[in-house]
C-alpha positions as CSV (number, residue, x, y, z in Angstrom):
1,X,10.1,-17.5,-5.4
2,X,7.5,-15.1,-4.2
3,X,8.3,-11.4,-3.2
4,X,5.5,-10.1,-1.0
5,X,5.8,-6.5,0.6
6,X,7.5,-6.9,4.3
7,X,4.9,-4.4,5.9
8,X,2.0,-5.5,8.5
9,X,-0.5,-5.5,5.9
10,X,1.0,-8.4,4.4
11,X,1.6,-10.9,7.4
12,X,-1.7,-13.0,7.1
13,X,-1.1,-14.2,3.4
14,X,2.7,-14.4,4.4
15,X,2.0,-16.7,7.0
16,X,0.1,-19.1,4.8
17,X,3.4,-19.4,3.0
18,X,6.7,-21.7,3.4
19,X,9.8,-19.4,4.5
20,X,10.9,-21.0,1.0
21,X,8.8,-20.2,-1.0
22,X,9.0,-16.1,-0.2
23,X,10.9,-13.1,0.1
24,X,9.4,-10.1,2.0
25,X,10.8,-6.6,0.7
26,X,10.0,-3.2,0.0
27,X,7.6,-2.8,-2.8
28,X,10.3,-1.2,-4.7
29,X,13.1,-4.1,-3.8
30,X,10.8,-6.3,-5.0
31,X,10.4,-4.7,-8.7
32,X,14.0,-5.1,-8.4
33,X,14.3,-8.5,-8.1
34,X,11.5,-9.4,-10.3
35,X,13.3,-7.1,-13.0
36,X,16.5,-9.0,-12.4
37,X,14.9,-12.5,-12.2
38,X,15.0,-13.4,-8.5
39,X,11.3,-13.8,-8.4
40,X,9.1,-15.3,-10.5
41,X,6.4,-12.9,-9.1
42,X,6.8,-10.1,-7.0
43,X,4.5,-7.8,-5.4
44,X,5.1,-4.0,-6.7
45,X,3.4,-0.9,-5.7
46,X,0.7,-0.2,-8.6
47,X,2.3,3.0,-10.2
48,X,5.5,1.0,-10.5
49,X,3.5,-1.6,-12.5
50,X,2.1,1.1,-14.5
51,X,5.2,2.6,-15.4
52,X,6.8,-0.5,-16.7
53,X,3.9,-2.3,-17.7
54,X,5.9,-2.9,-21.6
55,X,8.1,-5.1,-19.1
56,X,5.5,-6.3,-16.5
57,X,2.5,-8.6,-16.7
58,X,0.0,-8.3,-14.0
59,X,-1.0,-11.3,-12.6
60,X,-4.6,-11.3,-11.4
61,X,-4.6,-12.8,-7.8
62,X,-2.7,-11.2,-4.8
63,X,-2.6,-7.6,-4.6
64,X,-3.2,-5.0,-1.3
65,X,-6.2,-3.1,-1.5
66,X,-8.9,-1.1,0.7
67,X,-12.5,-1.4,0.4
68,X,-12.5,2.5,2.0
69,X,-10.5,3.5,4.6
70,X,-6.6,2.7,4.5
71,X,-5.3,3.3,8.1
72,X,-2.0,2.8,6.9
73,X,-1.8,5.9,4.3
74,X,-1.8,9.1,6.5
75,X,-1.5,13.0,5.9
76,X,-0.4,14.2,9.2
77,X,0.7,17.4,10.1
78,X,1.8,20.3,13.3
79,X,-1.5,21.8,13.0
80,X,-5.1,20.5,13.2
81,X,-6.1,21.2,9.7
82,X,-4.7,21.3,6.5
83,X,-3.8,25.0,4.9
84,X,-3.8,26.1,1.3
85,X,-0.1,26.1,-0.4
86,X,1.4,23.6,1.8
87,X,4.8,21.7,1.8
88,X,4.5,18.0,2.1
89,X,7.4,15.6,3.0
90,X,6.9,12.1,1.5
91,X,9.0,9.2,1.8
92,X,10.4,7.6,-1.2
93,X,9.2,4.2,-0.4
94,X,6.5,4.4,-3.0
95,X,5.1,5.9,-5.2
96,X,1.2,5.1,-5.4
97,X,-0.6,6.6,-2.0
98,X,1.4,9.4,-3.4
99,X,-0.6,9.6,-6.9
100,X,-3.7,8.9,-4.4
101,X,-2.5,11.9,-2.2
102,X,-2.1,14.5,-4.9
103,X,-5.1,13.7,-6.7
104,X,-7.3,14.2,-3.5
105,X,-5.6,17.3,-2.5
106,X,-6.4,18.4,-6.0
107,X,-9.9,18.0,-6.1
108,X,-10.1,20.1,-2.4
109,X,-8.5,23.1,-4.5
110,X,-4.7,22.7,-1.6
111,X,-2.1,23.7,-3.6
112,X,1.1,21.5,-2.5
113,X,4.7,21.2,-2.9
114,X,5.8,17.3,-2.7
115,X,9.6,16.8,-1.1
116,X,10.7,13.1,-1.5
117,X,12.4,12.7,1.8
118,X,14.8,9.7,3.0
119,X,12.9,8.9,6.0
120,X,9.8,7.1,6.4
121,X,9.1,8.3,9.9
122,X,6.4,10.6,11.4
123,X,8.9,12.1,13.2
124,X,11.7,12.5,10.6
125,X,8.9,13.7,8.1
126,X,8.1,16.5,10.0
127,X,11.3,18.1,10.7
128,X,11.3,19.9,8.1
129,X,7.9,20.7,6.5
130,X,4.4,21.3,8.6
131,X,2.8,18.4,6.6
132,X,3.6,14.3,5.6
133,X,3.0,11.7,4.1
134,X,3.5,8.2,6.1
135,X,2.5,5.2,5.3
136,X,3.3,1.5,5.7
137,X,3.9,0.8,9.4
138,X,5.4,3.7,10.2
139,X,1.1,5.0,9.7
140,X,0.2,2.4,11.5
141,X,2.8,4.0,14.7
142,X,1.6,7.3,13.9
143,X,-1.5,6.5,15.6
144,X,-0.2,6.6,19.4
145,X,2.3,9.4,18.4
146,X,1.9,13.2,19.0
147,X,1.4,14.4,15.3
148,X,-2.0,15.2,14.3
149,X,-4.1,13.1,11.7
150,X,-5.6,14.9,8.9
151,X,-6.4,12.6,6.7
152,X,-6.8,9.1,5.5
153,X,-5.9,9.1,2.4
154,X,-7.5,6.2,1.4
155,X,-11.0,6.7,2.4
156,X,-10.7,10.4,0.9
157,X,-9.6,8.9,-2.4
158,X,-12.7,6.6,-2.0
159,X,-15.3,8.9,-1.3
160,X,-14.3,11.4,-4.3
161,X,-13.7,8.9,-6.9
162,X,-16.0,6.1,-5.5
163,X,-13.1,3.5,-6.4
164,X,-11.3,1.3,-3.9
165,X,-7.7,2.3,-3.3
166,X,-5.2,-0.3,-4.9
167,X,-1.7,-0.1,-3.8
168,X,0.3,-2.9,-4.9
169,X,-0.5,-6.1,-7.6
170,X,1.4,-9.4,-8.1
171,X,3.4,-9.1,-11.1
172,X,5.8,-11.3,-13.1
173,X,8.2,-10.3,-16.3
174,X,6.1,-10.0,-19.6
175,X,8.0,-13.2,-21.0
176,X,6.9,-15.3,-17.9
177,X,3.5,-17.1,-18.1
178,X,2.1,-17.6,-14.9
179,X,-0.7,-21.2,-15.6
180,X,-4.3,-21.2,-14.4
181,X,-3.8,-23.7,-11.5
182,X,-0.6,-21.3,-10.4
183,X,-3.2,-19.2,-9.8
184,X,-5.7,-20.8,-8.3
185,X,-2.6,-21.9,-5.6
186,X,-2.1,-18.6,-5.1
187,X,-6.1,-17.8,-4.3
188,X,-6.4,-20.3,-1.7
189,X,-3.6,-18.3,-0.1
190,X,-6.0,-15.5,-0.3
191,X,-8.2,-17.6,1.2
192,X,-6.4,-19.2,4.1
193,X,-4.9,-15.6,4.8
194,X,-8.3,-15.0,6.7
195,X,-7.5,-17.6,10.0
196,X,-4.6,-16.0,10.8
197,X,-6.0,-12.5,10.9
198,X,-6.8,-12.9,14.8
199,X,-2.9,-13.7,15.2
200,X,-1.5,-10.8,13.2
201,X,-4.2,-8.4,15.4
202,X,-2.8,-9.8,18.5
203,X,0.8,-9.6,17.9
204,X,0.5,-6.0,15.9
205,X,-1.4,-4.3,18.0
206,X,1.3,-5.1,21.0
207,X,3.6,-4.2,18.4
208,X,2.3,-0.7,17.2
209,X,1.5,0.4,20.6
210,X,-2.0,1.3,19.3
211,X,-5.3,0.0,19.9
212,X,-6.4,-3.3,18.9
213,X,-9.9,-1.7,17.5
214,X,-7.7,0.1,15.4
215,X,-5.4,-3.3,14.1
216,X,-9.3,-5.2,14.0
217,X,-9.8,-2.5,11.6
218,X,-6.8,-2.1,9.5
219,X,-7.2,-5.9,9.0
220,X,-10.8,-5.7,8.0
221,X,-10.9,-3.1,5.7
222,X,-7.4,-4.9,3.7
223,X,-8.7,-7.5,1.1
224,X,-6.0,-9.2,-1.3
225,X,-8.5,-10.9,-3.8
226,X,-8.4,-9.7,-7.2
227,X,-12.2,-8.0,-8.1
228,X,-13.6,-6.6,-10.7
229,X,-13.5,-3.2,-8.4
230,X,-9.8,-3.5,-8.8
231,X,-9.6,-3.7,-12.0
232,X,-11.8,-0.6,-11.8
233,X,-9.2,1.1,-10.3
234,X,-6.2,0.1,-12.0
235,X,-8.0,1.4,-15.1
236,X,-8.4,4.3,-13.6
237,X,-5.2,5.1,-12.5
238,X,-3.7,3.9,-16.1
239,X,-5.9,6.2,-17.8
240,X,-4.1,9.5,-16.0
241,X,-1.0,8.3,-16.0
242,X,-1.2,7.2,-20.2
């Protein structure tokens, strides 16, 4: 069994999938059940993996990554622009656009106060703080809502650090071996994931209530093929979190 993430950007490779042969989850459900042997891989958000990487194995093949933009990792806020010393609500779903977030607002000098909030929501985010985080789907929603968009975090990440943002990798417990032609399997996925992009823009973009330019893009800027420029980036974000 297979845990993939249960968020938009993961419907073409789940379609190319058996309903048997996967779960879809929350990234952090799926460390879960990967922890407690319900998968024999599981896709977890990358600073999860990097955190219990004494327990975890990464497996080189799926994983959700950007080439720039991200879409679907958002700093939106009340205002139109972001102030020093701000207060932003993020949602405890994960952990890594986060650790992308922080570094960003780090390098533009913005002081910031993080409060890990239940919701996911735009909405529910902004209750109580000028600024949040969203991500996932609920970014994706944001787009047609009344909150303002500051920033992607994604493509901010990539323009400072000129590294493509990786949020979640395949992995599998350290005492599992995953074989060669397991692999290879699991990149023709990858593959076959491209010929039902048109279907997933069609049917999320009714969805969302957003654009379809904007689903077109969201779908051509995601890329689940393990690269060298991954591996870039995981070493990268190991190397500040060591």
């Amino acid at each position: 069994m297979i845990g993939l993430i249960n968020i938009s950007h993961s419907d073409p490779l789940s379609m190319t999938f058996s309903q048997e042969e996967i779960v879809r989850k929350s990234a952090a459900d799926n460390y879960v059940d990967l922890k407690n042997g319900k998968t024999e891989i599981g896709m977890v958000s990358l600073v999860t993996y990097l955190k219990n990487k004494d327990a975890l194995n990464i497996v080189k093949t799926m994983n959700i990554h950007t080439r720039a933009n991200s879409i679907s990792a958002i700093l939106v806020s009340r205002f139109n622009h972001i102030k020093n010393n701000i207060k932003v609500n993020v949602t405890s779903l994960t952990k890594t656009s986060e650790f992308y977030m922080k570094l960003v607002l780090e390098k533009m000098g913005i002081s910031y106060e993080i409060n890990e909030s239940e919701y996911s929501d735009c909405e529910s985010l902004l209750e109580n703080a000028d600024y949040a985080l969203v991500i996932g789907d609920d970014a994706i929603r944001a787009y047609s809502g009344y909150a303002n968009i500051l920033m992607d975090v994604g493509l901010e990440f990539s323009k400072l650090y000129g590294l493509e943002p990786v949020y979640a990798v395949s992995a599998t417990r350290s005492n599992i071996e995953i074989s060669e032609t397991r692999i290879k399997d699991l990149n023709r996925h990858i593959k076959d994931s491209r010929n039902y992009i048109p279907e997933c823009v069609e049917k999320n973009y009714l969805k969302f209530h957003v654009k379809r330019e904007l689903i077109e893009e969201y779908y051509r800027v995601m890329d689940y093929s393990f690269t060298d420029s991954v591996m870039k980036t995981i070493e990268f974000v190991k190397s500040l979190m060591d």
